[in-house]
C-alpha positions in Angstrom: -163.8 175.5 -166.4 -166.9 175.2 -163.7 -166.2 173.8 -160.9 -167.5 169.8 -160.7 -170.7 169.7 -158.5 -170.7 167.3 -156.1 -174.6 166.5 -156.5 -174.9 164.5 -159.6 -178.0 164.0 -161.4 -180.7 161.4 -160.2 -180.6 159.6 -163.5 -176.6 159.3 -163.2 -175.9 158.0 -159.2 -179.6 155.4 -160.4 -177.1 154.2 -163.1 -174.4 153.8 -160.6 -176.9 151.6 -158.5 -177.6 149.7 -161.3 -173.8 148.7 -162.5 -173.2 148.1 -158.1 -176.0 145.9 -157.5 -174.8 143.9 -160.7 -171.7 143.7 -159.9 -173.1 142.7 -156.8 -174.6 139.8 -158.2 -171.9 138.9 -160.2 -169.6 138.6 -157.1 -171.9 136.4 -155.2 -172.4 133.9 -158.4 -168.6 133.9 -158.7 -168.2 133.1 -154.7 -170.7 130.1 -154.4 -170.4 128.8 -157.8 -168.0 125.8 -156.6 -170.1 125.2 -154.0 -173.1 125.2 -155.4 -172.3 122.9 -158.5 -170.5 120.2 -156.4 -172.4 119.9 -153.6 -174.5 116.9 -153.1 -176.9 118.7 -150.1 -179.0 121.4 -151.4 -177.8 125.1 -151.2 -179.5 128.3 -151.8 -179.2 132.1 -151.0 -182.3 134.0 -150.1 -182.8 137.4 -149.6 -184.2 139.0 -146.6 -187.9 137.9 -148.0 -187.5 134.4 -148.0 -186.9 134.8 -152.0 -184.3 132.6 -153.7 -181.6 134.7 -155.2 -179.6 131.9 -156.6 -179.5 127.6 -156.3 -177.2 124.8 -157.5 -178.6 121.9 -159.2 -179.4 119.5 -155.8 -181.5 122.7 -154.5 -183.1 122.5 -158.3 -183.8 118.5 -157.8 -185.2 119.1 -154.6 -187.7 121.5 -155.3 -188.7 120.6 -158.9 -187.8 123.5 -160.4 -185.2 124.7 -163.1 -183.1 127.6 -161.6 -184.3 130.6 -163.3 -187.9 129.3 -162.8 -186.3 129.2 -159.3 -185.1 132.2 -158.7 -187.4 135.2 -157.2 -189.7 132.7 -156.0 -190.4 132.3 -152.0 -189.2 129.7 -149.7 -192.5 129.4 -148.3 -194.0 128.4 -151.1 -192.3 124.9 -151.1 -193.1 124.4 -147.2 -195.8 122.5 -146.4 -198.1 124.2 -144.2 -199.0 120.9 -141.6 -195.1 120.4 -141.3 -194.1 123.4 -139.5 -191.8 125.9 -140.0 -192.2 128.7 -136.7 -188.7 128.0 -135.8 -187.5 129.5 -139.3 -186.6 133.4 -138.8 -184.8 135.4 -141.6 -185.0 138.5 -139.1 -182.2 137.1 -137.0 -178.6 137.2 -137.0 -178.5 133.6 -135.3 -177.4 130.9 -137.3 -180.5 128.0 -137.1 -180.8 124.2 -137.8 -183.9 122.1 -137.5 -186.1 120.1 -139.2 -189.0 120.9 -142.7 -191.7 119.0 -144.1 -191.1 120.4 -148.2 -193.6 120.0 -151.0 -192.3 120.4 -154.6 -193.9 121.7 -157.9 -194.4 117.9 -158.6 -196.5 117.8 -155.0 -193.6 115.8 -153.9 -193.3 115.7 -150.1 -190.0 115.7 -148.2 -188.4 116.0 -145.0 -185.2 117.7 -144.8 -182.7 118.9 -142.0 -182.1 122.9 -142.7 -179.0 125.1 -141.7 -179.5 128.7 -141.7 -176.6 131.3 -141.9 -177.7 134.9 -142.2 -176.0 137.5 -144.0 -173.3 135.7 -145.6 -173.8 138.1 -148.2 -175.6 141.8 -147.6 -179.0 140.7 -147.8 -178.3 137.3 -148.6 -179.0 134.5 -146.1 -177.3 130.6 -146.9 -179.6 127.9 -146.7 -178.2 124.4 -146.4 -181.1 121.8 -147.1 -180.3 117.9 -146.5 -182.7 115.1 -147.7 -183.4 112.9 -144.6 -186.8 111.3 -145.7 -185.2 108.6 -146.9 -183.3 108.0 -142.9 -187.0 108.4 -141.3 -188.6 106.2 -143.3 -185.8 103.7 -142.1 -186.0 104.3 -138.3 -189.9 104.4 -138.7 -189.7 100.9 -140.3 -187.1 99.6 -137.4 -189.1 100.8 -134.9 -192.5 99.2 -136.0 -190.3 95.7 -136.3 -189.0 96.3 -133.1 -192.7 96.6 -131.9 -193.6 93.7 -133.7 -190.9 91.7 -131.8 -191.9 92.9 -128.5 -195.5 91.3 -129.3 -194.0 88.3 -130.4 -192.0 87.9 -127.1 -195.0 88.5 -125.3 -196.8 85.8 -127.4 -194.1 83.5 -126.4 -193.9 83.9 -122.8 -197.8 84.0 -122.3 -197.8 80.6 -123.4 -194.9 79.2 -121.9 -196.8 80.5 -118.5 -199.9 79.0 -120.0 -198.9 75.5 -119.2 -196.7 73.4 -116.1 -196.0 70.4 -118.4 -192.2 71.1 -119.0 -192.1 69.2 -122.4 -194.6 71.4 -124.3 -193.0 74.4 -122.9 -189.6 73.5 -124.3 -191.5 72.3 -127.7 -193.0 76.1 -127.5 -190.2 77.8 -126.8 -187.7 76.2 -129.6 -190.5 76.2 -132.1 -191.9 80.0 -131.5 -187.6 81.6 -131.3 -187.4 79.7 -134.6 -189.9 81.9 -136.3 -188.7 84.9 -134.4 -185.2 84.6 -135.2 -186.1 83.1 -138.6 -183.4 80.7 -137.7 -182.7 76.9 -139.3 -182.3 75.5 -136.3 -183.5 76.0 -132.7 -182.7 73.4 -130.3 -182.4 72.8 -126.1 -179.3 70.9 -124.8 -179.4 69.2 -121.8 -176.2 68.8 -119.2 -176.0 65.7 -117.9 -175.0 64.6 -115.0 -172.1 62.4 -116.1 -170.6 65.4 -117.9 -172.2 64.6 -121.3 -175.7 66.2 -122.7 -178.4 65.3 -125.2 -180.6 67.7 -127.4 -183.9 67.2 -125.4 -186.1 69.4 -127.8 -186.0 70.8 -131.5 -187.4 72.7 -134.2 -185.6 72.3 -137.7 -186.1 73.3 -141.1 -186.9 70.1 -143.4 -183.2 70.7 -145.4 -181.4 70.3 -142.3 -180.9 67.0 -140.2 -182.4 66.6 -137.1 -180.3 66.1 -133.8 -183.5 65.5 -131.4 -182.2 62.7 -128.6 -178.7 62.7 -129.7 -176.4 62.7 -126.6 -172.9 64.2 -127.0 -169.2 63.4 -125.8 -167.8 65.2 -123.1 -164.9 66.3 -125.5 -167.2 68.0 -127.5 -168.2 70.3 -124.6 -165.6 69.9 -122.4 -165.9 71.3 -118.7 -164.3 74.5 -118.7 -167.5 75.1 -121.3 -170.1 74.5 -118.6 -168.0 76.4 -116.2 -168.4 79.7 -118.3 -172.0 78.9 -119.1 -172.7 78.1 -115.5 -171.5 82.0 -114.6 -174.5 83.4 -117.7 -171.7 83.3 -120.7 -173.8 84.1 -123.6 -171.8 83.2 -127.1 -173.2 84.9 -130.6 -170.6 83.0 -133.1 -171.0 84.7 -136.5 -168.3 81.9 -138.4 -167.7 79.3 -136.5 -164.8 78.5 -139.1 -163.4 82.3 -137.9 -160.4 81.7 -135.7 -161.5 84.5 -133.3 -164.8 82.5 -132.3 -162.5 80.2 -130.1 -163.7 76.9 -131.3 -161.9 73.9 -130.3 -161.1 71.6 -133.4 -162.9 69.3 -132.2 -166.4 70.8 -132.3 -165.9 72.3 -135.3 -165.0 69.4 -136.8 -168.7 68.1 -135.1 -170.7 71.3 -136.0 -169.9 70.7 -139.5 -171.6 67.4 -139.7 -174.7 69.6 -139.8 -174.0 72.5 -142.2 -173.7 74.2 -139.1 -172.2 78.0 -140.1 -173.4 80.5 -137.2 -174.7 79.9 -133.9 -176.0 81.6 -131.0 -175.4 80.1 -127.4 -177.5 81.3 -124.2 -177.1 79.2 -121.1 -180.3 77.9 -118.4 -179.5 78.0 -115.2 -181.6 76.6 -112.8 -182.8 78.6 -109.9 -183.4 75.6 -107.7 -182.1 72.4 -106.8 -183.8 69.5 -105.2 -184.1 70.4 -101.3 -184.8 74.0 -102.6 -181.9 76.3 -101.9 -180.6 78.6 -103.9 -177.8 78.0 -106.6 -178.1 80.5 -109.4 -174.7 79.3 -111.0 -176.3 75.6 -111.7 -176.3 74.9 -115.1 -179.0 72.9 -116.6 -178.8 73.6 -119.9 -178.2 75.7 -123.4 -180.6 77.4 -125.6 -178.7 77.4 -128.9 -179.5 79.1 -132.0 -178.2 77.6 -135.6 -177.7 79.2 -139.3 -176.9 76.5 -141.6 -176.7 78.8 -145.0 -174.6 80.7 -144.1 -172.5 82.6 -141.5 -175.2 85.6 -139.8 -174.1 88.3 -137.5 -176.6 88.1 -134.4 -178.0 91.4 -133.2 -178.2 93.0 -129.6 -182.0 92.4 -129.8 -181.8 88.5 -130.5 -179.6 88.2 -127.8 -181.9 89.6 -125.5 -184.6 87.9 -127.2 -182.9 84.3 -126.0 -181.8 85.7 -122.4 -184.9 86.4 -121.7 -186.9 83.3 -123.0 -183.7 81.5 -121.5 -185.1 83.3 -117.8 -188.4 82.1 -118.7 -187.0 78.2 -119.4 -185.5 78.8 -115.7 -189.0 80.0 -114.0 -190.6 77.2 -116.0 -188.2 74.4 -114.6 -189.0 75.8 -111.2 -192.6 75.5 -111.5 -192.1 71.7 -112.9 -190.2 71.3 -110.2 -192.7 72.9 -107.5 -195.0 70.6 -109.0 -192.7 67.6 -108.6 -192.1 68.3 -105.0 -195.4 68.9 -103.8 -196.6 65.5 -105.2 -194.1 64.1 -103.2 -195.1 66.4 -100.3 -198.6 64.5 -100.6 -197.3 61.1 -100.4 -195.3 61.9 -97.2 -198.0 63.6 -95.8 -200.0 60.5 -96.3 -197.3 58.2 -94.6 -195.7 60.8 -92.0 -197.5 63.3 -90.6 -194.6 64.4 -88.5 -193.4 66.1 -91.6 -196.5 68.4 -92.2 -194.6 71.4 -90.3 -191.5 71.1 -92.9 -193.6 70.4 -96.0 -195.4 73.6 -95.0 -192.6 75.6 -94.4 -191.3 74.5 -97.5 -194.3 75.1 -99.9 -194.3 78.7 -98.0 -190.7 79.2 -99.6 -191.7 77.9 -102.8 -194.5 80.0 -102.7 -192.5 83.2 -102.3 -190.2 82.3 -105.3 -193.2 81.9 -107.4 -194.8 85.3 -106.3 -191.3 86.7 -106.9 -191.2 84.7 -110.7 -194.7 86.5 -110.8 -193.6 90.1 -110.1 -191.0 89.6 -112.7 -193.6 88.5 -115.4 -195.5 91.8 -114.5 -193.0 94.1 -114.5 -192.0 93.0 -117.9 -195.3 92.9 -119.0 -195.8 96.8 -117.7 -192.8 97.2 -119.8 -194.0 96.1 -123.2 -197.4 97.4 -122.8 -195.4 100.9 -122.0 -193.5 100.3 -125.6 -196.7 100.4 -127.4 -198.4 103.9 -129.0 -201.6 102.5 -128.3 -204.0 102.7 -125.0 -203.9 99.8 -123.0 -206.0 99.4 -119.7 -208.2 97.2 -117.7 -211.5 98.7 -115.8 -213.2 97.0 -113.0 -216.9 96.2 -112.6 -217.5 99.8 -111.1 -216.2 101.5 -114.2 -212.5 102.4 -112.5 -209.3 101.9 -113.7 -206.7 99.5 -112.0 -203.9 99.1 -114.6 -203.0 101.7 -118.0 -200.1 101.8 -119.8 -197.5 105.1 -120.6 -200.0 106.0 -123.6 -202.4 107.3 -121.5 -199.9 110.5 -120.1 -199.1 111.2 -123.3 -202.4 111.3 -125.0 -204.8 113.0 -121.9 -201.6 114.2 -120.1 -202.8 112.4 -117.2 -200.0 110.5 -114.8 -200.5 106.9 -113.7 -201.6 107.9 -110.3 -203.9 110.5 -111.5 -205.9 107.6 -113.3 -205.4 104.4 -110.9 -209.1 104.3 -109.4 -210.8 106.7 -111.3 -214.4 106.4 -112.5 -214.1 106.5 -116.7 -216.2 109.4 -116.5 -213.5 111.4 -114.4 -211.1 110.6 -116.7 -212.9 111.3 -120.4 -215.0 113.9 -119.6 -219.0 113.9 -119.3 -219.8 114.4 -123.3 -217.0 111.3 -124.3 -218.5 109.0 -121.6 -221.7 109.3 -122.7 -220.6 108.5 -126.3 -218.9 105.3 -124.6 -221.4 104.1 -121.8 -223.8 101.9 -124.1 -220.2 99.5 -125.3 -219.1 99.7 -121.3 -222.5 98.4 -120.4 -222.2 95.7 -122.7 -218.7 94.7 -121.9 -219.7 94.6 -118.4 -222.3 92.3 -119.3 -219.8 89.6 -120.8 -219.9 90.7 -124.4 -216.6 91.4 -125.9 -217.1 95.1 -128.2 -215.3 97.2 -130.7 -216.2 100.4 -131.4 -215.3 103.8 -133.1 -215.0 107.1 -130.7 -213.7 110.3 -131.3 -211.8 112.1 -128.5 -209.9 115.0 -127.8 -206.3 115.0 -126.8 -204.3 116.8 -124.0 -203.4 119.1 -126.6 -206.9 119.9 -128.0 -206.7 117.6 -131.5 -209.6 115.8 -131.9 -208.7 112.1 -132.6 -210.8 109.2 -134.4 -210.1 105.9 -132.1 -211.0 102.5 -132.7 -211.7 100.9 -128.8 -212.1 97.1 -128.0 -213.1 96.0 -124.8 -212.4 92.3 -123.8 -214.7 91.1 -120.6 -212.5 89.5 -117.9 -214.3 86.4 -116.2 -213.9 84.5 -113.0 -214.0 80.5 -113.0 -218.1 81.7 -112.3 -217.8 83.4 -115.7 -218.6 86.4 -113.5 -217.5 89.3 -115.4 -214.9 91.0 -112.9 -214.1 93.9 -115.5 -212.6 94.6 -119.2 -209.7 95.2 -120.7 -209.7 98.2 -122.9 -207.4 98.6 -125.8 -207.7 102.5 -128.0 -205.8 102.6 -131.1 -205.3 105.9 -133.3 -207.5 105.7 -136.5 -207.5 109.6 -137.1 -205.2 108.6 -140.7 -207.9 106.0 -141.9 -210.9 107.9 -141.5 -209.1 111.2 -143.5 -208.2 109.0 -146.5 -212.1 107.3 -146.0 -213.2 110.9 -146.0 -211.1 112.1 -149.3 -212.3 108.8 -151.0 -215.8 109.6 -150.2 -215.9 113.1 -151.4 -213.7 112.3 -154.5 -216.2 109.2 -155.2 -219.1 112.1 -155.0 -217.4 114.5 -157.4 -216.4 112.3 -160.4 -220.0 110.5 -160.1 -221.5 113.8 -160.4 -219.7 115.0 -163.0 -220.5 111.7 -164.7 -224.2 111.2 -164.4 -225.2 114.0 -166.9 -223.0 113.3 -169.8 -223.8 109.6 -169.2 -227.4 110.4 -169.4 -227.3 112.1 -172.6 -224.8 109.6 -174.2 -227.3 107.2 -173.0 -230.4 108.9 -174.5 -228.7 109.6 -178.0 -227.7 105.9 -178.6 -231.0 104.8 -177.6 -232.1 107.3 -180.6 -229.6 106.1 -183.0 -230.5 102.2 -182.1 -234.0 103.3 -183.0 -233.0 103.9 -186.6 -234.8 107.5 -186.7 -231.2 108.4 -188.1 -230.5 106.4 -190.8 -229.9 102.6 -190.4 -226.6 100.5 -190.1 -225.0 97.5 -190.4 -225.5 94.7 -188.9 -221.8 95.2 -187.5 -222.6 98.6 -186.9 -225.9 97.6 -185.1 -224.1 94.9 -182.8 -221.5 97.7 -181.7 -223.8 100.3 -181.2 -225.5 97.6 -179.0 -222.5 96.6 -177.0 -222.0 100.4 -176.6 -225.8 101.3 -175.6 -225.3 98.1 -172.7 -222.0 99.7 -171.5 -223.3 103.1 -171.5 -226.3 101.7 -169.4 -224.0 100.1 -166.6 -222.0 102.9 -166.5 -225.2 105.0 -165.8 -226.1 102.2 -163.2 -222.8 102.2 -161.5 -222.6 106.1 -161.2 -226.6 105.9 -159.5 -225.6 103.3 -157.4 -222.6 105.1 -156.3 -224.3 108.4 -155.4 -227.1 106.5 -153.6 -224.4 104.8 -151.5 -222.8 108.3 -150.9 -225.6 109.5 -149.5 -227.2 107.0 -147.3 -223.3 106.9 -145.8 -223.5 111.0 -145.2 -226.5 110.6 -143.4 -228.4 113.3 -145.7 -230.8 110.4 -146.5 -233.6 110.1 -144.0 -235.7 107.1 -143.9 -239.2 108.1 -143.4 -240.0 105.1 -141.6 -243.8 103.8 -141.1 -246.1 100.7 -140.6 -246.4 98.6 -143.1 -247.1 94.9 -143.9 -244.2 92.8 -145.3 -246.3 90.9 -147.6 -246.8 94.1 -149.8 -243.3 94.6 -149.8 -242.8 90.6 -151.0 -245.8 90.9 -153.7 -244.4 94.1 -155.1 -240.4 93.2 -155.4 -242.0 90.0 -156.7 -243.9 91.2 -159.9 -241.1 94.1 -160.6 -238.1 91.0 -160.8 -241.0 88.8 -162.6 -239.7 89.9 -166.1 -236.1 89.2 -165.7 -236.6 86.0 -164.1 -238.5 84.8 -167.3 -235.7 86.6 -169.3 -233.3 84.1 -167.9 -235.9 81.0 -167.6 -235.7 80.7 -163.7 -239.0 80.2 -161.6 -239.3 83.1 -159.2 -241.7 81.9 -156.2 -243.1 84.3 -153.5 -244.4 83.3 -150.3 -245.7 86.3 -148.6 -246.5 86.6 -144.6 -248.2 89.5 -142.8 -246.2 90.5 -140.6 -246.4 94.2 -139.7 -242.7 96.0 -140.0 -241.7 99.5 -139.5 -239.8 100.7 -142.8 -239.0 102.9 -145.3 -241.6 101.3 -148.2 -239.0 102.4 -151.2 -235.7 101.6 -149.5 -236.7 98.4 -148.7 -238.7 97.7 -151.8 -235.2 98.5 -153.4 -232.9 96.3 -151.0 -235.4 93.1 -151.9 -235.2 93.9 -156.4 -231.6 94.0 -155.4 -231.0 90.7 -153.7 -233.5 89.0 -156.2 -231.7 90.5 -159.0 -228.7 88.9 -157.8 -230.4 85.7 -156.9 -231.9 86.0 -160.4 -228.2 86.8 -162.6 -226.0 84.0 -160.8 -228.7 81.1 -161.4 -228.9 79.0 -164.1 -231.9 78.3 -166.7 -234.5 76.0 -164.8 -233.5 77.1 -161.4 -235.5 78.3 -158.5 -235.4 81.8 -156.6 -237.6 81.6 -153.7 -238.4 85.0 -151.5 -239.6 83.7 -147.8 -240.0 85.7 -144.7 -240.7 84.7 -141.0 -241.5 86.6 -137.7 -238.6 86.7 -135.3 -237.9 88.1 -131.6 -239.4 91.4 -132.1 -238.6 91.1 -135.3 -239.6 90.0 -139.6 -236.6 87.7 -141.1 -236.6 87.8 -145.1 -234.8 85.5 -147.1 -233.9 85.1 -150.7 -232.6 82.0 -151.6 -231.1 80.5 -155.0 -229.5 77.4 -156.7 -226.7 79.1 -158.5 -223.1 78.5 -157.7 -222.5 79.5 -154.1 -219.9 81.1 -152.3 -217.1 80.8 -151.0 -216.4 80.4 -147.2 -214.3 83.5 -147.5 -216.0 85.9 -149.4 -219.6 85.8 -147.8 -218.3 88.8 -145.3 -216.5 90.6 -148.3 -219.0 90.3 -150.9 -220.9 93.2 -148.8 -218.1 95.6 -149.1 -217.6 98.3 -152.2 -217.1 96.5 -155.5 -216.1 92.8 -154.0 -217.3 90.0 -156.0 -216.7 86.3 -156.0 -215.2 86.1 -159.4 -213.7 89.3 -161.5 -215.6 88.5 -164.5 -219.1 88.7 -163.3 -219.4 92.2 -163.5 -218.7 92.1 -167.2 -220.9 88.6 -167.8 -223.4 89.5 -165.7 -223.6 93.6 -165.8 -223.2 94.4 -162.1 -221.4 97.3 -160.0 -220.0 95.8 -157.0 -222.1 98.3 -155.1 -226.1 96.4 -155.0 -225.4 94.3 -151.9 -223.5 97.3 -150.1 -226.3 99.5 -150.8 -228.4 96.7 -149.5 -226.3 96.6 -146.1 -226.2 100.8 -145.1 -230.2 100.7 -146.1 -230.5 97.1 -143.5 -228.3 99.3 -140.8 -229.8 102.1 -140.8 -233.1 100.6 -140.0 -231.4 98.9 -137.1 -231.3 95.4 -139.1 -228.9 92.3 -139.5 -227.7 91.3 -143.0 -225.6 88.4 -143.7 -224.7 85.5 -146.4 -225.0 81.7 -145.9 -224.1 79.5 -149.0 -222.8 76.2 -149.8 -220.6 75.7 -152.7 -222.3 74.0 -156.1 -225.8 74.6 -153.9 -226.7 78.0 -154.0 -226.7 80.8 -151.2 -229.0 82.8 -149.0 -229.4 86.3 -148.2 -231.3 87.1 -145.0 -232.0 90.5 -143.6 -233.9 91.6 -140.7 -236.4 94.6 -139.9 -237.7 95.6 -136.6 -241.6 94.6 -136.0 -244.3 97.1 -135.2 -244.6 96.5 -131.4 -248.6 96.9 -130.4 
């Protein structure tokens, strides 16, 4: 027998690899099988490609995808490309967690927390995926109620230092913490002197009894109560009928008079007594919280919420008091004048605890405006900054100190100042603004920003500077921008099969085809008037496209307004007498400098509108005036009017007063909108006036021919 070679043939040791790398397989299916099938996160094995060699069913869920349609297919294919994925390496033996944005085959977005072991198997990489879109969405939500609670906070204590009457300040306060808290009762109690107290100010849901002047018995709240509340004891009582709230039998026996289940207990304590020491363990009162439902578990942040309104309370009896004593100070003065040195010497102190009260208020407000993801700044009259919030470091990367006096200029950059000078001018010049900028980042993103600027006036209404608030819009204007070009598309793709559905029911309606019905004839009518306002709506929407792109240019020239009035007057003659209303022109030369068709097509709008919404016998009149350095046309009518609150709205994309006039009357929603971008971008005004049951007016303006 011949010796057995030890080089087989190709075909044989290909076999061999064949029956290995299957068996291969086989053993890693039989290892992660229990794994895979009971697992509720998302596990996968990919290969050294990013492929997916195998997937239970939560990694199937996740991705939208059975698992053989699964398998062989790449990772990256499922990542979306503006959520980031550079920390993801297959090429290292580290094990890695972080963070993906996913997209599944059903464009389903998700972000998920990853875990990355390599070569658990030869070749093959486990991938742990965990579904935490879900968690974000939460914290996003808390965080923007958190944000909202700061500004209500701030609403608060900005009006509580708005006034020195003490009574109004205590209404505020109780009234506003209600809201806040969302509470059915919020009340302040008084400690009097004799050991007893009274409920001095209250806000109260109508199901609940009111408690407003009611004085209580010292055995209700005994002394060793005021004791603790004198040292800042702050009680949140969840049950008051729980043993482990502490309540003597007595109150609770009194709090359920008034349905009273929960309650939340901050004390006042008064920073000043009467000959203006200090005694910061002085109680003057309670700012107390009730739920009446039912029992409530009161969080960290209302706590704070009533500390800090309960320090405001304090600052506000001080003041009340500082105004107290210096009236008094006025009537010695006026009997004694050997007291002046001590009256001065006292209003000096009293001074410094109100400049201290005032440093407080500052530093908290430094500390909301820091809590807010917008910019937040105020500019002097010579265009430099004297106050910005945290924002501004972490949109330009610039420090407090580095912008604290600079010139707006230094600090945006020569091309963005420019863009922003003409709404600093005019803020500067006591006109409040809002405008739309785009800037670029630290980073070097370009950003869309809405701006306001607020003028800040002296008691001379001298304009001393602005305050300048920049809020992210970049979102918006995408989604404005992918609503605009998918507006352009389908119109497009509409207007020429509209036209010829359009043109061959006209044909049919002319009975060149053979004739119909009358049933037939009536449908083929309603169809030929649909057909025609869906052509209408479809031209009206491209011509509003593109006046908004700017690839319209208005080829602007002198002409006399009373052409323009004679013109859209004869054109709208026929409909009027369609619809029996008197359509009266009263034409003025005044020279204008316009587009002729655009304009001509703004004015058959309006009267066309004028025109639908009156009723037979009416009256449209078309009027027009000379203005400052400019022509004021007006359309008037005698229909129905409008509302208060639509005649802003009615010039935005398919707004109408009532749903149904677009099918009773044939309009698109788009005539008076068109109207508007044509008006603007002439550098006119357009706006509504109307009285309800007496018709409306539309007036417009266009800039005069200067000699």
């Amino acid at each position: 027998m011949a010796p057995r070679s030890s080089h087989q043939p190709a075909s044989t040791q290909k076999g061999k690899n064949k029956i290995r790398s299957a068996s291969t397989r086989r053993s890693r299916k039989r290892l992660l099988q229990p794994l895979l099938e009971y697992a509720q996160d998302a596990i996968a094995l990919v290969d050294d490609a990013g492929c997916f060699l195998d997937a239970n069913l939560a990694a199937c869920q996740l991705f939208g995808l059975s698992r053989q349609a699964l398998l062989g297919r790449p990772l990256l294919d499922f990542i979306d490309a503006g959520g980031g994925h550079e920390g993801l390496n297959l090429q290292t033996s580290q094990r890695q967690i972080g963070e993906l944005r996913l997209v599944n085959s059903r464009h389903v977005f998700s972000e998920v927390e990853y875990s990355l072991t390599p070569a658990v198997l030869p070749h093959g990489h486990l991938l742990v995926l965990r579904d935490i879109s879900r968690r974000k969405a939460a914290i996003e939500d808390e965080l923007q109620r958190q944000r909202q609670r700061v500004e209500l906070f701030s609403e608060v204590t900005l009006k509580i230092r708005q006034s020195l009457q003490l009574k109004e300040i205590l209404h505020t306060t109780v009234t506003e913490v209600q809201r806040i808290l969302r509470a059915d009762r919020v009340l302040i109690y008084q400690v009097l002197p004799n050991g007893t107290g009274k409920t001095i100010s209250e806000a109260v849901l109508p199901n609940y009894p009111t408690i407003l002047d009611m004085e209580f018995p010292e055995e209700v709240f005994p002394e060793e109560y005021h004791q603790l509340y004198a040292q800042g004891r702050v009680r949140a009582i969840t049950d008051v009928h729980n043993p482990a709230a502490g309540l003597s039998e007595c109150l609770v026996d009194f709090v359920d008079q008034f349905d009273i289940k929960a309650k939340l207990i901050v004390p006042i304590v008064q920073n000043l007594n009467h000959n203006g020491s200090t005694s910061p363990n002085q109680l003057w009162g309670l700012l107390i919280a009730h739920q009446c439902r039912n029992p409530r578990h009161w969080v960290d942040f209302e706590l704070e919420l009533m500390q800090q309104l309960a320090d405001q309370i304090s600052i506000a009896l001080a003041q009340a008091q500082l105004l107290e004593r210096l009236e008094e100070i006025v009537e010695v003065r006026t009997a004694e004048l050997q007291d002046v040195n001590r009256s001065l010497k006292q209003e000096i102190n009293d001074r410094e605890h109100a400049e201290a009260a005032l440093r407080q208020s500052e530093e908290q407000l430094r500390l909301i405006t820091n809590a807010l993801p917008v910019l937040i700044a105020y500019v002097d009259n010579q265009q430099q900054y004297r106050f910005n919030n945290n924002a501004y470091f972490d949109w330009l990367g610039k420090s407090p100190g580095e912008i604290y006096g600079a010139h707006l200029q230094h600090v945006w950059g020569a091309a963005c100042y420019q863009r922003m000078r003409f709404y600093v001018d005019s803020a500067l010049s006591g006109h409040t603004v809002t405008y739309e900028n785009e800037i670029t980042l630290a980073n070097g993103n370009q950003r869309s920003v809405d701006v306001t600027y607020v003028p800040h006036l002296d008691d001379q209404n001298t304009v001393k500077g602005f305050f300048a608030l920049t809020s992210d819009i970049s979102d918006r204007k995408a989604i404005e921008r992918m609503k605009d070009e998918f507006i352009s598309v389908v119109s497009h793709e509409l207007r020429t099969p509209l036209t010829s559905l359009h043109s061959a029911l006209k044909i049919l309606a002319t009975g060149r085809l053979g004739s119909l019905s009358t049933d037939g004839q009536q449908m083929l009518g309603i169809a030929d008037e649909s057909t025609e306002r869906l052509v209408r709506l479809v031209n009206n929407v491209l011509d509003l496209q593109r006046i908004e792109s700017g690839k319209v240019i208005m080829d602007r020239q002198a002409h006399n307004a009373a052409d323009f009035m004679v013109q859209a007057a004869e054109a709208m003659q026929a409909m009027a007498q369609q619809h029996e209303v008197t359509l009266i022109a009263q034409p003025q030369d005044l020279m204008i400098w316009a587009d002729a068709d655009y304009i001509l097509q703004a004015l058959t709008n309006l009267l066309s509108n004028a025109i639908k919404f009156s009723t037979p016998g009416d009256t449209v009149w078309l009027t027009a005036e000379a203005g400052q350095d400019e022509a004021i046309f007006r359309v008037r009518d005698e229909g129905q009017g409008i509302p208060a609150d639509h005649l802003e709205r009615i010039f935005e994309r398919f707004q109408q007063v009532d749903s149904s006039d677009s099918r009773k009357k044939g309009g698109t929603g788009l005539g008076l909108t068109i109207c508007r971008k044509i008006i603007e971008q002439h550098g006119g005004r357009i706006w509504a006036e109307s009285t309800l049951g007496h018709g409306s007016t539309f007036s417009f303006t266009l800039p005069t021919l200067k000699e």
